[in-house]
N, C-alpha and C positions, 0 to 999 in steps of 0.2 A: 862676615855678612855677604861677601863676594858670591860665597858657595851655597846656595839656593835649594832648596828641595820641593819639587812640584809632585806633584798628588794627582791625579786625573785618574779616571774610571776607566776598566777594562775594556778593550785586551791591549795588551802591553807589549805584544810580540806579534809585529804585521807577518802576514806570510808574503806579501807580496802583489796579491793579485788584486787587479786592479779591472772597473768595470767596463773601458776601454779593451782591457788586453781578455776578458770572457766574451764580448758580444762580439770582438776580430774572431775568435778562435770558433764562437758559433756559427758566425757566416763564411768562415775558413771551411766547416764541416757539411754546411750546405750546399757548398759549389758543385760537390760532386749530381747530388740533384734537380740543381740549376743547367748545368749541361748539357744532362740526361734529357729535361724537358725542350731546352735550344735545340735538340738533334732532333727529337721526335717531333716536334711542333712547330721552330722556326722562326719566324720573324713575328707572327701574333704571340708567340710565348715572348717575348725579346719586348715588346711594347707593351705588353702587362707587366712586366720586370723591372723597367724604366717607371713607368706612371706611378705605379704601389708605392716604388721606393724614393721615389723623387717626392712625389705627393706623403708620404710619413715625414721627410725631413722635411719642406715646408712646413707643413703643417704645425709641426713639432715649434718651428721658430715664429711661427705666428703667433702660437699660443703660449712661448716664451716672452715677446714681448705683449702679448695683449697681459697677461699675470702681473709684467715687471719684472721678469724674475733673470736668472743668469739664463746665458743661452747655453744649453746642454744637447745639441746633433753633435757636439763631438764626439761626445760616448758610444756611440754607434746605435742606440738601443731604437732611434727610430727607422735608421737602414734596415737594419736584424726586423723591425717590425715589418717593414715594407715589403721585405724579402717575404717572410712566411706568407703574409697577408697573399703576395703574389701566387705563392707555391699552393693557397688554399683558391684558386679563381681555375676557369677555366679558362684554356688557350683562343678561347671566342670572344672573352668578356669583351663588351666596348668600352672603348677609355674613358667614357663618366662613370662607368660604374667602377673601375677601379679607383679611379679618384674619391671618387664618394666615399667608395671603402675608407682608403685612406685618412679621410676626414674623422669616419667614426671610428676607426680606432685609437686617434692620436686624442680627438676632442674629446669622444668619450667615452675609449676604454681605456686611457690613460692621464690625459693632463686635466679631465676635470676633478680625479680626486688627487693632484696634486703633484704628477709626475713620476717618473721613476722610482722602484719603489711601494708606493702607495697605494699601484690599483689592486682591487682585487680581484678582479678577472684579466687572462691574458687578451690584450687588444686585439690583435690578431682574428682571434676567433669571435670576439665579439661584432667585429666586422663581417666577418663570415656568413655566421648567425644571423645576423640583423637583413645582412644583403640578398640570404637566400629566404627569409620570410617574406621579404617585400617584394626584391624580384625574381621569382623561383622562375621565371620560362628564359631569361637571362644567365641563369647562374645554373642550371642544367642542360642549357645548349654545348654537348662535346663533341669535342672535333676527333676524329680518328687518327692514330698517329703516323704520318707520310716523314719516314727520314728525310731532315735538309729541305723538306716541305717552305716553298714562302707562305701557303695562308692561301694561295689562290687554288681556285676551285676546291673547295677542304670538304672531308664527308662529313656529316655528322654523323656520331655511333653513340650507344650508349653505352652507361660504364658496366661490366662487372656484376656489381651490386644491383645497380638497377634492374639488368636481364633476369637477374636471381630475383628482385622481389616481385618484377611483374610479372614473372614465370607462377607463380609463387599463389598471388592473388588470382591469376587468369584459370591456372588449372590443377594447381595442389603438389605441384610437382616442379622439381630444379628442372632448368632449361639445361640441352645435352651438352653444351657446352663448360658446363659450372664447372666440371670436373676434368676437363682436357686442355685446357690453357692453361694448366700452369707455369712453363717453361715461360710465358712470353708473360703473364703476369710479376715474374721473378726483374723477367727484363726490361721491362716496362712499354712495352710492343701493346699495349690497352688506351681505350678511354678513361677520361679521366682529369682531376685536375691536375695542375703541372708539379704538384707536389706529390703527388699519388703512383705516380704512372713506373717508377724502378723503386725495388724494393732492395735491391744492391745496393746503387747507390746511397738509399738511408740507411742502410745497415753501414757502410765506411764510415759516412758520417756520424752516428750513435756511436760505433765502434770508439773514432776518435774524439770523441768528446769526454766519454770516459776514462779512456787512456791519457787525457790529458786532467783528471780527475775537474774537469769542468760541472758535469756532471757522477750521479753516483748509479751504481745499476739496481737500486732497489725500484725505482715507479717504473721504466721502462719492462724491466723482469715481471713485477707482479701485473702489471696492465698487460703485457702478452701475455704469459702466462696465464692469467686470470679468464682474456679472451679466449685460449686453447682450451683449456680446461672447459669451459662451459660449453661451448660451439660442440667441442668432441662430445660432451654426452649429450645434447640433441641429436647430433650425427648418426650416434650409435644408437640411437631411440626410432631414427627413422632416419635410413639412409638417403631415400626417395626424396626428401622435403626440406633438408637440413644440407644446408654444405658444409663440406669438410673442413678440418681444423685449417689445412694450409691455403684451402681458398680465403677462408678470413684474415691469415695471416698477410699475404699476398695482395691482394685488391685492398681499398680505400684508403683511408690517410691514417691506418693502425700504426707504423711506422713510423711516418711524420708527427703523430699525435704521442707517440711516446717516447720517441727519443728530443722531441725539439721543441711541444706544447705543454704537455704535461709538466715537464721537470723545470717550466718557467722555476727560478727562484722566488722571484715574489709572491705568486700565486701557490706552490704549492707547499707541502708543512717541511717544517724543519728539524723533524729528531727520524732515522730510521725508522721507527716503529710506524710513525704517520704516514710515511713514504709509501712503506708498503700498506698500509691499510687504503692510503690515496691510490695508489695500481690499483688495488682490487676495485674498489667501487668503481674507476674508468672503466676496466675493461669486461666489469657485469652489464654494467650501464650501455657499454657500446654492444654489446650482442643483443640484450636485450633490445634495445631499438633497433637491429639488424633485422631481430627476427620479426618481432612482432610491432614495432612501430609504424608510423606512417613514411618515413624516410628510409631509403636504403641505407644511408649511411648515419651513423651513430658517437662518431669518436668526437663530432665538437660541442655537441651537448653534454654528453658524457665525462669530456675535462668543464666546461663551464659549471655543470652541477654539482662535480667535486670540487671546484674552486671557492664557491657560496658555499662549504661545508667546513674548509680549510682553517678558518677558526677556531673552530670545536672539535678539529683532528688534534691542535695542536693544543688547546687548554687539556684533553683527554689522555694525552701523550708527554704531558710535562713532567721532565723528571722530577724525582723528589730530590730536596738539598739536604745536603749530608748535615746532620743534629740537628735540623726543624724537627720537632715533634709537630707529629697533626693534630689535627683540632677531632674534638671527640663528637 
């Protein structure tokens, strides 16, 4: 009777990883973007950086005890929120409106359905989203990027996209620059917010996210991809009017949006086949609003809408179980 046999349900064989040791190794992969934005912006990128992420973990514990429930900031997953949350703001924002931010991601993009896990939208962008509907003359004030810059006397510029769409609307035609900054778009020498501005640096970080198989490269691949793909044949429909594959590549938060928002776990499907079907819809979705929407930029509506679908990727993608017969 000593020797006992316990029964519990699958998997039976941990690999090991634990939600601690992915949300380090994501904010591990984001430094190098964090940086990038501290060089080029300075002490207002540094104070949006602080507030986002200080105000997610607050936040986070607040809404732990207001629940009753355990307290979980150790997991990281409200830093890792704070962080992006930051990386999606601009280096102007004032500090209620990152805080605010902060509020609504944690309250309610995350712990009103229940925490970690649960939501099904990434927080992050829902703060985004919510911040730039209500304050859009805050949340598109850009500052130009002055290396080692404190913040005092800062230009405003506009980003990229924006130049492209009000070129666009005003006279039918890309602005002459659309096509000649690339070098400094790669480097992150643009407007922009502090997660936009190097495309290097998100690419190391993507890089090693997967190489630490944290992530997988099917949403990231099909979401650019999917962007390339479409953007080039506008492009090639009409040189004049359409920028080019690598300007879309290059400018806005295509990068940050696929390698670090997109491939949330919780938020997006869980079999390959969905993965790639979830790229494609991001990165139609985001050109599509590039081109023809009212915003220049497209990639945080474009994961939110594939998130509210994510459901029905994955009832559509369920494998079948080996000797179920189907139902006729």
């Amino acid at each position: 009777m000593d020797n006992q046999l316990y029964l519990s349900s699958s998997p039976h064989i941990h690999s090991g990883e634990t939600t601690e040791r992915i949300m380090r190794l994501v904010i591990y992969a984001l430094l190098p973007a964090v940086l990038v934005s501290l060089y080029f912006f300075g002490l207002p990128a540094l104070k949006v950086l602080l507030i986002c992420t200080l105000g997610c973990v607050v936040c986070e514990a607040l809404a732990n005890k207001l629940l009753k429930q355990e307290l979980t900031i150790k997991d990281g997953s409200g830093a890792l929120t704070g962080i992006l949350l930051a990386l999606n703001l601009p280096a102007s924002s004032p500090w209620w409106l990152a805080l605010l931010g902060s509020a609504i991601a944690i309250f309610i993009g995350k712990m009103i359905y229940g925490g970690l896990g649960y939501n099904p939208f990434n927080p992050a962008l829902v703060a985004r989203v919510v911040l730039l509907i209500s304050f859009p003359v805050q949340m598109t004030r850009w500052t130009a990027p002055a290396p080692l810059t404190t913040g005092i006397d800062a230009v405003t510029a506009a980003t990229p996209l924006g130049e492209m769409k009000m070129a666009v609307m005003l006279t039918g035609k890309l602005p002459e620059t659309a096509n000649s900054g690339l070098l400094d778009y790669f480097t992150g020498n643009m407007g922009g917010c502090l997660g936009e501005v190097s495309s290097i640096a998100l690419l190391l970080g993507g890089l090693l996210l997967i190489y630490k198989k944290v992530i997988t490269w099917h949403i990231p691949v099909s979401f650019i991809g999917t962007t390339l793909l479409v953007s080039t044949i506008f492009w090639l429909a009409d040189p004049g009017k359409y920028a080019n594959p690598l300007f879309h590549l290059l400018t806005g938060g295509l990068l940050l949006g696929a390698f670090f928002m997109a491939t949330d776990m919780v938020t997006s499907p869980i079999t390959y086949k969905g993965m790639l079907i979830f790229g494609c819809g991001c990165g139609l979705l985001t050109i599509l609003i590039r081109l023809f929407g009212g915003y220049p930029e497209g990639v945080s509506f474009a994961i939110l809408l594939m998130n509210a679908v994510t459901p029905l990727i994955d009832r559509s993608c369920r494998p079948k179980i080996y000797g179920l017969a189907e139902k006729a």
